[in-house]
Every structure is written in C-alpha cells, then in structure tokens.
LORO-702747 format. One line per 5 residues: for each residue x, y, z of C-alpha. Coordinates in nm, 4 decimals, padded with zeros to 6 digits, m for minus. Example, Ala and Ser with C-alpha at 12.3 -4.5 7.8 and 13.67 -1.06 7.14 Angstrom:
2
01.2300/m00.4500/00.7800 ~ 01.3670/m00.1060/00.7140
END
This chain:
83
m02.8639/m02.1047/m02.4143 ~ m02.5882/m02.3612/m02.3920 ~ m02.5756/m02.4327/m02.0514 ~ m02.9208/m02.3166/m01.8865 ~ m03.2769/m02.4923/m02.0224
m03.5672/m02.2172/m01.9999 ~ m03.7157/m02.3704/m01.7010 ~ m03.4220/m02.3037/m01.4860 ~ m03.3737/m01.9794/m01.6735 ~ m03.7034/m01.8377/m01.5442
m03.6321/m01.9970/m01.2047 ~ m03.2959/m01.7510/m01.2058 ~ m03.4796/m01.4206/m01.3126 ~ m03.7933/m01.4890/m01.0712 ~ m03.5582/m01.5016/m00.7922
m03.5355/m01.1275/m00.8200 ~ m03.9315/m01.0291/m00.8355 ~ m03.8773/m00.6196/m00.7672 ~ m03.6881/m00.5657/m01.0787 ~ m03.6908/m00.6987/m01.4460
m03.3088/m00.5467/m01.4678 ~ m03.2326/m00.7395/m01.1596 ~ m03.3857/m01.0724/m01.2787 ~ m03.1819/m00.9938/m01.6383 ~ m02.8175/m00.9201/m01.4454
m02.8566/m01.2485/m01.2339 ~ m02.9436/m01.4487/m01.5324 ~ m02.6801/m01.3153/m01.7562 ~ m02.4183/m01.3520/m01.4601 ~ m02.5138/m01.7070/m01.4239
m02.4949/m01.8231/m01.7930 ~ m02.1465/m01.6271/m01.8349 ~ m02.0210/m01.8352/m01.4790 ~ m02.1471/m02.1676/m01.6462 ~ m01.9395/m02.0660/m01.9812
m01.6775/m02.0092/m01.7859 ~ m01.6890/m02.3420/m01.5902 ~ m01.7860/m02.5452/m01.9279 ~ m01.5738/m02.4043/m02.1691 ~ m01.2968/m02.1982/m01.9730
m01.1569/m01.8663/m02.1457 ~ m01.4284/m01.8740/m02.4148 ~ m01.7546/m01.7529/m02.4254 ~ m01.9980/m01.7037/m02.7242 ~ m02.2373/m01.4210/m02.7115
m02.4975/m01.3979/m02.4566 ~ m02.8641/m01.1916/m02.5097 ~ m03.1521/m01.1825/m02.2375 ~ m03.4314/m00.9657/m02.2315 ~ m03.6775/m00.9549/m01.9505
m03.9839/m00.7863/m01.9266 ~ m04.2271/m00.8211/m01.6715 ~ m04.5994/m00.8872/m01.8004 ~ m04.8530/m00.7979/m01.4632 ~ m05.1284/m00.9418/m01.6306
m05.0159/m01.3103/m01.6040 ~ m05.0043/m01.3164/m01.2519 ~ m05.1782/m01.6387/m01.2005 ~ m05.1490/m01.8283/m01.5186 ~ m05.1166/m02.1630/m01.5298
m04.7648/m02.3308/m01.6250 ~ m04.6762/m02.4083/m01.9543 ~ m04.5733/m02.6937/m02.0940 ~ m04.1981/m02.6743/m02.1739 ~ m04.1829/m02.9342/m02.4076
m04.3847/m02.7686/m02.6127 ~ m04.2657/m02.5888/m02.9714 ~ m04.1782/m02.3462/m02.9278 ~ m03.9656/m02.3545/m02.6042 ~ m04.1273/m02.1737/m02.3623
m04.0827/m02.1786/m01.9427 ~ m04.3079/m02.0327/m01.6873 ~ m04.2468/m01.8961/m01.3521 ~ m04.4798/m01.6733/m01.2137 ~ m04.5464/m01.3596/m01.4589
m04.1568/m01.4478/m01.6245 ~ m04.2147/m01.6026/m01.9908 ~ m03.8792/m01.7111/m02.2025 ~ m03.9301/m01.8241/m02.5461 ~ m03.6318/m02.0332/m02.6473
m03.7786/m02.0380/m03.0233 ~ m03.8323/m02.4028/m03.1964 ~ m03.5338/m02.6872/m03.0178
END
C-alpha cells in the first residue's frame, strides 16, 4: 500500500457496510486512481481481501502504530504486516 495507510484504508471499505465485495471494489478503485495520480501510466500490483467478521461489532480501536500494522473501523480489520 503505496499510497493509502491502513487507517484510511478501512475508512474506504467501511463506507460500503452491506457488502464485503463492495467495500473491496471501492478500495481497490481508489488505490489504482492514487497510482495513477502518483506515478502516471504505471502501476504495481494491487491485492485486497475483505472479509467481514460480525463478531467484532463493538470492539474497541486498535492502535495503528502498533506491529504489526493493523487499522480498525467498525467490524473491518487490515493487517498491513510488520512497517
């Protein structure tokens, strides 16, 4: 993730809460639009998986500077492995 951090990355797929595959398009749309404006032509390879976990529904934050990178938005977790 070049040009999104995981906090605003979780911010993009909870903008879509009816649909995991909704949440996934938007966020893969976005970081392909910010290659686009950062680099022009070229864009490296770009992998999201969303799933939607029910049971977190109410869980605190967590700490995004933490190791390893992880953002929290509602029940939306990304794990950005060790920065």
């Amino acid at each position: 993730w070049e040009f999104i951090d995981s906090q605003e990355a979780c911010e993009i797929v909870a903008s879509a809460p009816a649909s995991a595959a909704e949440g996934c398009a938007k966020l893969v749309h976005e970081a392909a639009a910010r290659w686009k404006q950062e680099e022009g032509n070229y864009r490296d390879d770009i992998t999201a998986i969303v799933a939607r976990l029910p049971f977190t529904f109410g869980s605190a934050t967590v700490d995004a500077q933490q190791e390893p990178a992880l953002a929290d938005v509602g029940s939306y977790y990304i794990n950005l492995g060790a920065r």
